[in-house]
MIZA-444042 format. One record per residue (C-alpha): residue number from 1; x, y, z; residue in three letters. Coordinates in pm, 1 decimal. Each point is the difference from the previous one (the first is absolute). Layout:
REM residues N
{NUM {X Y Z} "ALA"}
...
REM end
This chain:
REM residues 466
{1 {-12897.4 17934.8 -8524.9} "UNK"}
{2 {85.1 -345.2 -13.1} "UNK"}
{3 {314.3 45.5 260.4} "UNK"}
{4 {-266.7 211.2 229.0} "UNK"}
{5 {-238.8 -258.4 7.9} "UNK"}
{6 {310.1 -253.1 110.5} "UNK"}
{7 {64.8 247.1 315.1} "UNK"}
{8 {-343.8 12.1 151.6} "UNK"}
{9 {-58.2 -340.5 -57.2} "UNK"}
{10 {350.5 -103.1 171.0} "UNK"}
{11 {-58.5 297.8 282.5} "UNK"}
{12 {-35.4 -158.4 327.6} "UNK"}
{13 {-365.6 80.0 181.8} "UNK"}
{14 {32.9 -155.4 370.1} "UNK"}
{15 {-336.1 -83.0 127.1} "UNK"}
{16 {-76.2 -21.4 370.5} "UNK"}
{17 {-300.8 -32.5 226.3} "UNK"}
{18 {47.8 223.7 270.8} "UNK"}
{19 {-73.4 -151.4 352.4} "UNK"}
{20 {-179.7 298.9 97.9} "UNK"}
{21 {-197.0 -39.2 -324.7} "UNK"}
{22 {-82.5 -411.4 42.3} "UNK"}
{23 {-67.7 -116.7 332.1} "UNK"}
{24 {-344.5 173.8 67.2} "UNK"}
{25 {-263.9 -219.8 -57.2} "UNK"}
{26 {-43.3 -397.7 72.6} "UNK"}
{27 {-17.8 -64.3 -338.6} "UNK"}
{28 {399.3 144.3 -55.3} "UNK"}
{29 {74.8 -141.1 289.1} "UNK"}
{30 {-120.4 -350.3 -102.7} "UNK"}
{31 {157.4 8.7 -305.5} "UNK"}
{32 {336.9 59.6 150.5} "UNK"}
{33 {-68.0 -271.8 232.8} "UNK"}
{34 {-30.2 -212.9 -298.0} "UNK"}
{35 {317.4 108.3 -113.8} "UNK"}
{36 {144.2 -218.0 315.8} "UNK"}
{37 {-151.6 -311.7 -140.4} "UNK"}
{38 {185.6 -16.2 -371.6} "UNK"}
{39 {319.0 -83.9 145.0} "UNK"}
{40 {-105.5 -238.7 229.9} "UNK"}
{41 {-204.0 -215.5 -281.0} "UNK"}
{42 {262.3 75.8 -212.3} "UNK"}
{43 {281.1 -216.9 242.8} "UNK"}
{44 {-168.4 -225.7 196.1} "UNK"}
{45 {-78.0 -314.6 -223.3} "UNK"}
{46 {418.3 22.1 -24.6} "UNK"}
{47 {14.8 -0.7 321.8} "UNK"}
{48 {-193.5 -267.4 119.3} "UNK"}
{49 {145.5 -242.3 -254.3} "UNK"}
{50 {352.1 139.5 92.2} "UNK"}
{51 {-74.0 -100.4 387.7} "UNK"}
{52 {-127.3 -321.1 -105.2} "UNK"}
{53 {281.5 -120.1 -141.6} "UNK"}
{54 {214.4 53.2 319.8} "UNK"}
{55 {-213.3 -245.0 146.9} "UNK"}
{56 {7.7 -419.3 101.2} "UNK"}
{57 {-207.5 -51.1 -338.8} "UNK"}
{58 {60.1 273.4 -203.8} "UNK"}
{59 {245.8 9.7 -381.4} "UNK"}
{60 {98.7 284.8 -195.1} "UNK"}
{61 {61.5 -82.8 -387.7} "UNK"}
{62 {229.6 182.1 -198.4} "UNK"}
{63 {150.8 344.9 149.8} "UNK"}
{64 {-192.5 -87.3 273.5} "UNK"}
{65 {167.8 -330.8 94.0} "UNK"}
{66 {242.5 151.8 172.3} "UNK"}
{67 {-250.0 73.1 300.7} "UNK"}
{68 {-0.9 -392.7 11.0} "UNK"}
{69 {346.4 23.3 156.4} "UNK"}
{70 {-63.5 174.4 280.9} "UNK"}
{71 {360.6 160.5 -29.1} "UNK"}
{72 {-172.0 394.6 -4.4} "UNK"}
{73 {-51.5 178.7 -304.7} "UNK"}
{74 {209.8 67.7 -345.2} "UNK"}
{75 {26.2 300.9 -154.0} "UNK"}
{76 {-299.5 -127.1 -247.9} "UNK"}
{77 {-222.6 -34.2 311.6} "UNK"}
{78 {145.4 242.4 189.8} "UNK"}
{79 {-128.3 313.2 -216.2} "UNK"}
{80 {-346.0 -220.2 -53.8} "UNK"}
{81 {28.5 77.7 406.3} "UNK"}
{82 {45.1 378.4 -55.5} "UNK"}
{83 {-274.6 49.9 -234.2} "UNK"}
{84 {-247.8 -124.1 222.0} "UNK"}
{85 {150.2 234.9 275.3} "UNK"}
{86 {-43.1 269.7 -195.7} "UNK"}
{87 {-382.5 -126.8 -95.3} "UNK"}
{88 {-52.1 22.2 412.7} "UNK"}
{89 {182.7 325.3 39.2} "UNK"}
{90 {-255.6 142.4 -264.4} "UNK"}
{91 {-268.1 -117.5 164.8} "UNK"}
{92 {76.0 130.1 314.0} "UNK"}
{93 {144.8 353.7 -144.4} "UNK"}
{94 {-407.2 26.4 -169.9} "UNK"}
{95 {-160.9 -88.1 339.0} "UNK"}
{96 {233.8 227.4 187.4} "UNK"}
{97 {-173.4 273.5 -278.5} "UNK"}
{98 {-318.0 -82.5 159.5} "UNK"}
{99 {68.5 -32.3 346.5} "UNK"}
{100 {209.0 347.0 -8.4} "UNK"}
{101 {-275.9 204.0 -213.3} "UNK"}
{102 {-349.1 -149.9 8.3} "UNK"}
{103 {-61.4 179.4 358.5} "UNK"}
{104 {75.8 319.5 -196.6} "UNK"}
{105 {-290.1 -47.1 -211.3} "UNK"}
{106 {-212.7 338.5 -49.6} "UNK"}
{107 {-332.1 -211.7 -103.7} "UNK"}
{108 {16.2 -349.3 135.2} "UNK"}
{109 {-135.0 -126.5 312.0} "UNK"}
{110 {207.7 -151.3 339.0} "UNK"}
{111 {-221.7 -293.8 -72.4} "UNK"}
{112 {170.8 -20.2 -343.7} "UNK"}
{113 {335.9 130.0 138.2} "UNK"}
{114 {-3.1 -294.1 248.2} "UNK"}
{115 {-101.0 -263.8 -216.9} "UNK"}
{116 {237.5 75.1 -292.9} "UNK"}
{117 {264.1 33.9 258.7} "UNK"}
{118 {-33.2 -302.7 133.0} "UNK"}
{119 {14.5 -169.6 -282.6} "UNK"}
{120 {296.6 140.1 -128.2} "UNK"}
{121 {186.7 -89.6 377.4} "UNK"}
{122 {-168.1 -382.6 -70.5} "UNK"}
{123 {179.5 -33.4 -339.2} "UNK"}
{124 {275.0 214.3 123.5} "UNK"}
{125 {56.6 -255.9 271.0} "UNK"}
{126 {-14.1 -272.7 -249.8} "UNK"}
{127 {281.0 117.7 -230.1} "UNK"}
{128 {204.7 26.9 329.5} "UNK"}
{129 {-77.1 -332.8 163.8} "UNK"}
{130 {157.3 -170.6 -335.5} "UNK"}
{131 {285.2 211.5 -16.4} "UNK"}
{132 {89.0 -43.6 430.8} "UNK"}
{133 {-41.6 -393.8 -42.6} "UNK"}
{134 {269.2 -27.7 -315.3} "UNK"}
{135 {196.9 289.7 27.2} "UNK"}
{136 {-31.9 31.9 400.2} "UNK"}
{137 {54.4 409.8 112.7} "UNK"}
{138 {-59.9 244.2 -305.7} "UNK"}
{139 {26.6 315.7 -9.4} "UNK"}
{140 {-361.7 150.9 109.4} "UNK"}
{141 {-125.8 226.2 -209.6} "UNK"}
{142 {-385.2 154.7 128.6} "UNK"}
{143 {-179.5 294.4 -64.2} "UNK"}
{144 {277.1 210.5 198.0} "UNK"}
{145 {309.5 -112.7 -179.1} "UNK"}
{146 {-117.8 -86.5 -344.8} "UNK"}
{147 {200.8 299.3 -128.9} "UNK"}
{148 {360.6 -72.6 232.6} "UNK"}
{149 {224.3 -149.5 -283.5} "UNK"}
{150 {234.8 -168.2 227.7} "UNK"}
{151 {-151.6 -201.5 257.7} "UNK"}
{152 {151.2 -296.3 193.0} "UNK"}
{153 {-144.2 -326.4 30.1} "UNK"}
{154 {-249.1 -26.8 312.5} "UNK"}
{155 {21.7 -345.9 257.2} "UNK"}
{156 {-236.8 -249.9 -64.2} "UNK"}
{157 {-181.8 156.9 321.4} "UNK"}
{158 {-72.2 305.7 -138.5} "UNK"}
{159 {-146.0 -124.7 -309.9} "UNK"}
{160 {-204.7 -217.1 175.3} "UNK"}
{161 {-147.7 272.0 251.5} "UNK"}
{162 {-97.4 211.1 -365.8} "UNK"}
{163 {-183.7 -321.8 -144.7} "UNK"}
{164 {-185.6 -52.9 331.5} "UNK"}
{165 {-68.7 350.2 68.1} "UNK"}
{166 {-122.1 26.2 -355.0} "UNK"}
{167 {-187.1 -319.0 26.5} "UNK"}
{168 {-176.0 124.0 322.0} "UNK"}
{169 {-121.1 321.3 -187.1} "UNK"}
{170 {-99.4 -226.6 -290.2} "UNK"}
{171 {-181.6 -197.4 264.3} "UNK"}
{172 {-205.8 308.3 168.8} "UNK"}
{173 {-67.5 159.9 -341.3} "UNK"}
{174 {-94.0 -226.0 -233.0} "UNK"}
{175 {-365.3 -169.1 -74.4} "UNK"}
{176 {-114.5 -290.4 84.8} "UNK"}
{177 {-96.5 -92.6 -343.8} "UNK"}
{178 {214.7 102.0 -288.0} "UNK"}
{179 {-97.6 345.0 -180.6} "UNK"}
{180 {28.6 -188.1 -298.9} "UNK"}
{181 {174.7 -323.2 -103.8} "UNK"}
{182 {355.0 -36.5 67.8} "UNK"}
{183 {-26.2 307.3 265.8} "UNK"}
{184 {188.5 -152.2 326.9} "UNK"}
{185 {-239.5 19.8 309.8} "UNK"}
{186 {24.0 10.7 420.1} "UNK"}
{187 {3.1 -386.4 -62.7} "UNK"}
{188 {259.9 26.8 -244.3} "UNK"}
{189 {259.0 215.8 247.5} "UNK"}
{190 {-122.8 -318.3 246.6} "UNK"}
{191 {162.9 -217.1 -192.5} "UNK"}
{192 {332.5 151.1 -56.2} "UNK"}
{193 {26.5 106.4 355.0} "UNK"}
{194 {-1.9 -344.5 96.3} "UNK"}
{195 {240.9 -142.8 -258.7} "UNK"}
{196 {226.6 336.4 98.5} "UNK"}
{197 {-66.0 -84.9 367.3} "UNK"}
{198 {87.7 -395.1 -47.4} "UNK"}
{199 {353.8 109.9 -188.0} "UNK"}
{200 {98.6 177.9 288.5} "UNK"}
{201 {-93.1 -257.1 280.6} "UNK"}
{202 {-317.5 187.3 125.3} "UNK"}
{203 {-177.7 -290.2 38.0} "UNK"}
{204 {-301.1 126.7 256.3} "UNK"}
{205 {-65.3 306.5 -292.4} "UNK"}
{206 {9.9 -250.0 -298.9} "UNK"}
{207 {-273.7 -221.2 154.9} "UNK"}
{208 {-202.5 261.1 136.6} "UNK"}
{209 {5.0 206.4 -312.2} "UNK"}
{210 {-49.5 -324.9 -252.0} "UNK"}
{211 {-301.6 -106.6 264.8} "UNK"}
{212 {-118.1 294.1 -70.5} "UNK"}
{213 {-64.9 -41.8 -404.3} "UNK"}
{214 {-142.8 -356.2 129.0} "UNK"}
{215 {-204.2 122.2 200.8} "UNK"}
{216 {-157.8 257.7 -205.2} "UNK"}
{217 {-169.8 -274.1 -211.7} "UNK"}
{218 {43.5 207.5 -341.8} "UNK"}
{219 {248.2 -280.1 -122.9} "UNK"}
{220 {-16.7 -364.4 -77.5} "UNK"}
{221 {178.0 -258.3 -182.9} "UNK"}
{222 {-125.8 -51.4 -364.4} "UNK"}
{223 {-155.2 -374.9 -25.3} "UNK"}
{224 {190.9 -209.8 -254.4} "UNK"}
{225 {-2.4 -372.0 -165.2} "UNK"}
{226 {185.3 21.7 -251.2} "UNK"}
{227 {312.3 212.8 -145.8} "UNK"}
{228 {-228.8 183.8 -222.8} "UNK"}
{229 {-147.3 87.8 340.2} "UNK"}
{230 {330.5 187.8 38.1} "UNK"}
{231 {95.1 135.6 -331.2} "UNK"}
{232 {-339.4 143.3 3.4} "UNK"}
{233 {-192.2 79.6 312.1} "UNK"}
{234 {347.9 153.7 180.4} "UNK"}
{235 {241.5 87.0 -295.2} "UNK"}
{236 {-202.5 18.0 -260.6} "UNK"}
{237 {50.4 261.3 -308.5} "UNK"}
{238 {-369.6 90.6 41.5} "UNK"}
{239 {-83.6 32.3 330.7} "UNK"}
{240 {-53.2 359.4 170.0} "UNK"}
{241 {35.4 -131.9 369.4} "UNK"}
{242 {7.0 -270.4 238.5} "UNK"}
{243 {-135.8 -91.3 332.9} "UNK"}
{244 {343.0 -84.6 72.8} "UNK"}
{245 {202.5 330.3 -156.6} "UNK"}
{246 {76.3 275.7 245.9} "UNK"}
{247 {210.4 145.5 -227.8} "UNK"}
{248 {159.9 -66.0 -312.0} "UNK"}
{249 {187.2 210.6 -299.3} "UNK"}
{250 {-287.7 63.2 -260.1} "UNK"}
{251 {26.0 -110.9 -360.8} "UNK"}
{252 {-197.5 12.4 -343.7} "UNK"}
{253 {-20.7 -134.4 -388.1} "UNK"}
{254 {97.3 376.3 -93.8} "UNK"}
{255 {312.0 152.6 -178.9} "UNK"}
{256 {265.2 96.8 338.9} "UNK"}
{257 {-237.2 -173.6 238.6} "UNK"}
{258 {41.2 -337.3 -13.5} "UNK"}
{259 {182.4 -257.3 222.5} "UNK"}
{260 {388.0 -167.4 -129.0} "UNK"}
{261 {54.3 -266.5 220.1} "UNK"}
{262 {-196.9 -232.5 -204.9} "UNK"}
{263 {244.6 42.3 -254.6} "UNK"}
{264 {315.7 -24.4 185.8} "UNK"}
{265 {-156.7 -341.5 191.0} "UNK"}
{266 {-231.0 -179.5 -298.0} "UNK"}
{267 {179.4 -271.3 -265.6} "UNK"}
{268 {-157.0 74.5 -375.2} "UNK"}
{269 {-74.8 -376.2 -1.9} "UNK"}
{270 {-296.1 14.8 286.6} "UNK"}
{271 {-252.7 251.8 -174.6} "UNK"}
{272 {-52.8 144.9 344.4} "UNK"}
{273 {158.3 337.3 -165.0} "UNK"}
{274 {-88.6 158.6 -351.5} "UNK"}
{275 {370.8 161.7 -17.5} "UNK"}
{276 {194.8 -297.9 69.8} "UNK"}
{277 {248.9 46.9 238.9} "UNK"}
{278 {361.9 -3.5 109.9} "UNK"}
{279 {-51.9 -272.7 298.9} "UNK"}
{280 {271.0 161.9 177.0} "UNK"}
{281 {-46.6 -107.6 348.8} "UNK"}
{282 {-132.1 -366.9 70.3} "UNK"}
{283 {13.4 -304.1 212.1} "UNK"}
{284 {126.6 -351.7 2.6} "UNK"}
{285 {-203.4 -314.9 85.7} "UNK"}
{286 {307.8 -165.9 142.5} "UNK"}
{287 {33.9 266.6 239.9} "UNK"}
{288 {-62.1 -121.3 383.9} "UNK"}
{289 {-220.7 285.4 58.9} "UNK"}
{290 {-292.0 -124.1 -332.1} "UNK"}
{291 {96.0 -348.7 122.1} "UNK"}
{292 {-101.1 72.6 369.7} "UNK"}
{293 {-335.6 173.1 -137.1} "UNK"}
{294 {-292.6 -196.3 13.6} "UNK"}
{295 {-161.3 -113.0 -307.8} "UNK"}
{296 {-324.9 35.7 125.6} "UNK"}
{297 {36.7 373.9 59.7} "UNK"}
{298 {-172.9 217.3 -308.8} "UNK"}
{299 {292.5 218.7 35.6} "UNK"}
{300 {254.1 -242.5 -125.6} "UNK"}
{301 {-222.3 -49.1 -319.5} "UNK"}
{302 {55.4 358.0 -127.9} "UNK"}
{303 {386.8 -102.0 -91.6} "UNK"}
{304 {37.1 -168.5 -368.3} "UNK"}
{305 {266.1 -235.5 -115.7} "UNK"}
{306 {187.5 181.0 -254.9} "UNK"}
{307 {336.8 -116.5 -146.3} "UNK"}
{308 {147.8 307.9 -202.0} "UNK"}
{309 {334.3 -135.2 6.8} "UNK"}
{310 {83.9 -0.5 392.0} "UNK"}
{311 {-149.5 -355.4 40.9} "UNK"}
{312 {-292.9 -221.7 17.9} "UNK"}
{313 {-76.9 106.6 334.9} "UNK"}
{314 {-4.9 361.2 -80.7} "UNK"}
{315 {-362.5 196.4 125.9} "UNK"}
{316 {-135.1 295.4 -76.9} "UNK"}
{317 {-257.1 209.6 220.9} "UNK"}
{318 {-345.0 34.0 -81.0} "UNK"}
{319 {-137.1 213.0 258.8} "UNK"}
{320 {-64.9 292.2 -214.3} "UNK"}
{321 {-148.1 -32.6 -375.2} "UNK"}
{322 {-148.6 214.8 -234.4} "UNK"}
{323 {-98.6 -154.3 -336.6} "UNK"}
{324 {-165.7 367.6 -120.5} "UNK"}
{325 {287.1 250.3 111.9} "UNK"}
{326 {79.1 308.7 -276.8} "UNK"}
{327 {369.3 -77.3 6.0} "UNK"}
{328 {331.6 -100.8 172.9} "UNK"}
{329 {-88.6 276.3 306.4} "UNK"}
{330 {-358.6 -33.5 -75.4} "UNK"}
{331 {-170.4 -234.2 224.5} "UNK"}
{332 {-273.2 29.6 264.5} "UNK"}
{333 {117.0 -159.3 289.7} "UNK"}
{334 {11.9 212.6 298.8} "UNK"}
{335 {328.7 -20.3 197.8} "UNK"}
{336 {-88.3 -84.2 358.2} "UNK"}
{337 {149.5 185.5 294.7} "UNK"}
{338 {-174.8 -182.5 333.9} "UNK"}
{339 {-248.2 -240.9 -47.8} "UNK"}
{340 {-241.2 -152.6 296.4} "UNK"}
{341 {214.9 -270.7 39.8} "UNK"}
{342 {321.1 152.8 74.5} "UNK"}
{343 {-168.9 182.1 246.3} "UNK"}
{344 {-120.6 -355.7 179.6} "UNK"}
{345 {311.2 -160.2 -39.2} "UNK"}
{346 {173.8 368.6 192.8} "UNK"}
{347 {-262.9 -90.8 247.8} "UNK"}
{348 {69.5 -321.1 38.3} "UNK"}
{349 {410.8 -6.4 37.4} "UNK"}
{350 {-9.3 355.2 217.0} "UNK"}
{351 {-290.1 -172.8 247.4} "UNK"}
{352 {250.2 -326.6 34.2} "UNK"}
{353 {308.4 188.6 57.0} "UNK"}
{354 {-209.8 253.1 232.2} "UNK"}
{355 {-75.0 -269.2 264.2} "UNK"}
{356 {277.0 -242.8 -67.7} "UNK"}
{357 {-250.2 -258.0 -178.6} "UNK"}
{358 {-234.9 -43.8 -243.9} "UNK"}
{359 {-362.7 19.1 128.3} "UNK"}
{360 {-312.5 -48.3 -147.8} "UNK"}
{361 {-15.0 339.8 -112.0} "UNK"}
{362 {294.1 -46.7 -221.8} "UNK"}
{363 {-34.4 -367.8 -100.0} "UNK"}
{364 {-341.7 129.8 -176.5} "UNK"}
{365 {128.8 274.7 -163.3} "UNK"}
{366 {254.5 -215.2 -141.3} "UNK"}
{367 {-236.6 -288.3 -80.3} "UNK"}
{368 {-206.9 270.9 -162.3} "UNK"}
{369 {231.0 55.1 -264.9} "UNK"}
{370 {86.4 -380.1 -31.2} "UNK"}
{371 {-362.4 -124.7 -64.3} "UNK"}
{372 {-82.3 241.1 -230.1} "UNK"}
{373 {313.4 -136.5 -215.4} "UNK"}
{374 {-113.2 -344.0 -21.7} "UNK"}
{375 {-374.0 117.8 -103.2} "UNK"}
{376 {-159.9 -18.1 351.3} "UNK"}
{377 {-215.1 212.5 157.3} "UNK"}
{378 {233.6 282.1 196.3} "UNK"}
{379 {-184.9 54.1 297.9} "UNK"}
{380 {-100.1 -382.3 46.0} "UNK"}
{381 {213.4 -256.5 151.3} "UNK"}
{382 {123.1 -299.0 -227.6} "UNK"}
{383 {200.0 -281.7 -88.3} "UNK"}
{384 {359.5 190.6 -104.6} "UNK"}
{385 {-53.9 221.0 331.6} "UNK"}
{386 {429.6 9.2 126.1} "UNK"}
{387 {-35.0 -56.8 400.8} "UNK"}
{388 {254.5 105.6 199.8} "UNK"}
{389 {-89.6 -167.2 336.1} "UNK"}
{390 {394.8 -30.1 245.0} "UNK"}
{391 {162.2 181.8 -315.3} "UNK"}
{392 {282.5 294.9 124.8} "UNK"}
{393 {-53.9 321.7 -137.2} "UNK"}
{394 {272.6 -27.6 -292.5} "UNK"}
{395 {-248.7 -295.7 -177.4} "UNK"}
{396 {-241.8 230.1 4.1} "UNK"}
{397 {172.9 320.0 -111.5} "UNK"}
{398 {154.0 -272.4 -263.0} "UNK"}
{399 {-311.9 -76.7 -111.5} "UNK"}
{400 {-185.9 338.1 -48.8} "UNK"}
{401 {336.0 130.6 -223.6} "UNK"}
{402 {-56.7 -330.3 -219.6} "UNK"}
{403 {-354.2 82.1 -42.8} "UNK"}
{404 {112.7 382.8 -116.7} "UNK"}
{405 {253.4 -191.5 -231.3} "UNK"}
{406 {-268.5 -203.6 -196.4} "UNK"}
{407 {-258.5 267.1 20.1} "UNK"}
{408 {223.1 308.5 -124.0} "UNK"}
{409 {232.2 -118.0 -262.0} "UNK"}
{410 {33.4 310.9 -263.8} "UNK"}
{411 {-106.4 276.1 255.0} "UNK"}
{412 {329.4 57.6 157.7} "UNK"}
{413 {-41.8 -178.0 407.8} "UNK"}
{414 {187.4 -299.4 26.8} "UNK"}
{415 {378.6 181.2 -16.4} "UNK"}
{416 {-124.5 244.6 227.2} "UNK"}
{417 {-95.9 -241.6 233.9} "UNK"}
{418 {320.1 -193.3 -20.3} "UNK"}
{419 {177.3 279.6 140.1} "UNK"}
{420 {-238.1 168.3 237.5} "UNK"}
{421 {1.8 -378.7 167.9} "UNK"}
{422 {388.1 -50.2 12.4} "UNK"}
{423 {-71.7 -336.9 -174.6} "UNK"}
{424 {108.7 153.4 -403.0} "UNK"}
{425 {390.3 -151.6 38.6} "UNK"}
{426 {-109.1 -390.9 144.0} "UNK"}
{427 {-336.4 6.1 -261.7} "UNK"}
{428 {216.1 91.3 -283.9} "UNK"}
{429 {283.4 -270.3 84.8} "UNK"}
{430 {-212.5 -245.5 63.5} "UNK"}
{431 {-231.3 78.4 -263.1} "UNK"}
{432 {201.2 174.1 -284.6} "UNK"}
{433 {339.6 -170.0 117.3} "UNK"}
{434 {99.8 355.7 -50.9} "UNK"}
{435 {172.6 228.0 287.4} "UNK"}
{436 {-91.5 353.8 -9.3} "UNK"}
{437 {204.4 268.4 -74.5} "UNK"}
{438 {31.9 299.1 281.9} "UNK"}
{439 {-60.7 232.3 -336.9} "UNK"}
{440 {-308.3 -214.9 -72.0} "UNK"}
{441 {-201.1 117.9 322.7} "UNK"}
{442 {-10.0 369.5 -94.7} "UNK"}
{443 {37.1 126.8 -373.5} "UNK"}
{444 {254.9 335.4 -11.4} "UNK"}
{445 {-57.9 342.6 -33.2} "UNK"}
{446 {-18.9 75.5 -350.1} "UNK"}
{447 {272.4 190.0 -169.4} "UNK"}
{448 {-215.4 277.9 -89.3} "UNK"}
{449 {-106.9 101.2 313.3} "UNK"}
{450 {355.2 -42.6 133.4} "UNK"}
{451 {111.2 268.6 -297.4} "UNK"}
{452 {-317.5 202.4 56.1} "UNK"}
{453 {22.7 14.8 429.5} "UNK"}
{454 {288.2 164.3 105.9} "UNK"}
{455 {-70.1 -151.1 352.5} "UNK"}
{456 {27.3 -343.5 -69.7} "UNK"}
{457 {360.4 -153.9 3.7} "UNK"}
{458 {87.4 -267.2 -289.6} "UNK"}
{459 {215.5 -155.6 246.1} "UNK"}
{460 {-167.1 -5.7 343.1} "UNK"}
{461 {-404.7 39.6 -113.2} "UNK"}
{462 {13.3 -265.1 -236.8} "UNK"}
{463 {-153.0 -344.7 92.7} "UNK"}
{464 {237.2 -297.3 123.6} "UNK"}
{465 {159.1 -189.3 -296.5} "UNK"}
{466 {-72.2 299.2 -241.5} "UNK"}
REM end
């Protein structure tokens, strides 16, 4: 008896949904479309503070130091690299489930069909604009080759025409106001159109489709006059939504759903953080770019002195705190995706490049963002206004990316921009006294994949330096 009892409970049961058994109402459907999101919360806080450290201000402690170099990646950060691929390719293999079966439904509206649709092609689209901007052409895998095994890397054209084709769907399909909180909506698919559309050079569709969140009035810039301003009213651990969020990676105080950046980011010495720690990525106050920063700006406040054995100048970032989170991954701070201000500073630099200059059009939609750093009114005119009255259209440009620099540290721009401008290699020099790496631009194919896809050659697929 007692071997029997061994044998069924060692006897292998495989348990499966069918497809033809799940995908029939909205309510499977929206559950699989949740499946899409786990991933992406999952890898994102990594990423950010990964991208952050290949940046002008930007340090890596520990393992991660080695970003600092700008020499590409080690074999440490290299698999780091290939775990977040794979957190992407999951993502986009669950909304490829959606896209391919939801329209098979047998009792769910096209209303519902649409919607959940488009919302797996907006997050779809997301996991796919990170992997084309650090891995350049991947191999595309949609709701018609999910299944192929060996698939070859796409160009960087082809990836691009997915995320904007999905993005355009997204765009058509989705609501105006979220479904619920931390649903992406038309607004949302506005906004990453015209960050997609400013990495490729389409200026006229950037500034027509970031005028067009403007211009819809939903969105403004959350009043501040003080830091706790910002730790609270835009990052904070208990706040639902902002004027200023258009989307943004939801989390909560609850076991599996709570936010890890603060933990990677927060020294145990501020109290900001109930867990501690592991201050892994930080600044330095002797740095050219904090020493350029204005001390009047409320932005600069949110980074602490904190000398934990890398020097009296050492700081630490503030921006996100959450004295009352359940654990190390247990926070409440949402992760934000686009935020109104992005969207005016897109404006702005698209507009200026558009007509060769910056007009007044632009130069408000920067000074926008500028005011409302130094506690002034957004939409009123004021003493720190910049002017840009004779100044060519690379002072301006220079300007806007400066502004994204102070207002997006830990949310993954500023390398981005680096690139997309052509200006990462003098900044970094000049900056960092640091000359980048060819392998530092793009990070290579991971080895898994390589072993996995018989179509992609070790030897010519893989990424320069790699």
């Amino acid at each position: 008896m007692s071997l029997a009892s061994c044998t069924d409970l060692l006897e292998e049961n495989p348990k499966a949904v069918a497809v033809e058994n799940f995908y029939n109402t909205a309510e499977e459907v929206e559950a699989a479309v949740n499946a899409i999101y786990s991933p992406l919360r999952s890898t994102r806080a990594e990423q950010i503070v990964v991208l952050d450290t290949h940046t002008d201000w930007g340090y890596g402690r520990g393992s991660r130091a080695q970003y600092n170099d700008f020499a590409g990646l080690n074999a440490t950060n290299t698999n780091t690299a290939g775990s977040r691929w794979d957190s992407f390719y999951l993502a986009i293999r669950n909304a490829n489930l959606v896209i391919r079966n939801a329209p098979e439904g047998s009792d769910i509206s096209q209303e519902d069909i649409a919607y959940y649709t488009a919302e797996a092609k907006f997050l779809r689209a997301m996991a796919y604009f990170d992997l084309v901007r650090n891995w350049a052409g991947v191999p595309l895998r949609t709701e018609e080759t999910m299944e192929e095994i060996d698939l070859p890397r796409s160009s960087e054209e082809e990836v691009y025409q997915l995320i904007i084709d999905d993005l355009l769907f997204a765009e058509g399909n989705l609501p105006t106001t979220p479904m619920n909180q931390g649903r992406p909506t038309t607004y949302a698919a506005k906004a990453m159109l015209a960050d997609v559309y400013m990495h490729r050079g389409e200026y006229q569709l950037a500034s027509s489709k970031s005028k067009e969140v403007i211009d819809s009035q939903v969105f403004s810039l959350v009043p501040i006059s003080s830091i706790e301003d910002i730790q609270q009213k835009i990052f904070g651990p208990d706040l639902l939504q902002s004027s200023e969020e258009l989307f943004s990676l939801k989390f909560a105080r609850e076991p599996g759903q709570g936010n890890f950046i603060l933990w990677i980011l927060n020294h145990p010495s501020t109290g900001y953080f109930s867990f501690g720690g592991a201050y892994a990525h930080y600044a330095d106050a002797n740095d050219r770019f904090y020493q350029e920063w204005d001390d009047a700006d409320i932005r600069k406040s949110l980074w602490d002195q904190v000398d934990f054995g890398l020097g009296a100048t050492t700081i630490v970032s503030s921006k996100y705190i959450d004295p009352d989170a359940i654990s190390q991954s247990g926070a409440g701070n949402d992760l934000p995706i686009y935020r109104y201000p992005e969207v005016l500073l897109i404006y702005a630099e698209a507009e200026a490049r558009l007509n060769g200059a910056a007009n007044s059009a632009a130069i408000e939609a920067l000074n926008q963002v500028h005011r409302r750093a130094y506690g002034f009114d957004p939409n009123q005119e004021s003493d720190v206004d910049l002017s840009f009255e004779g100044a060519d259209l690379e002072s301006f440009v220079d300007a806007v990316l400066q502004e994204k620099a102070y207002e997006f540290i830990f949310e993954g721009k500023r390398w981005y921009d680096l690139k997309r401008t052509g200006i990462a290699a003098e900044r970094i020099l000049e900056y960092r006294g640091k000359t980048i790496a060819e392998a530092h631009y793009l990070w290579p194919i991971p080895q898994q994949e390589i072993n996995f896809n018989g179509a992609i050659d070790p030897e010519t697929d893989q990424n320069p330096g790699y």
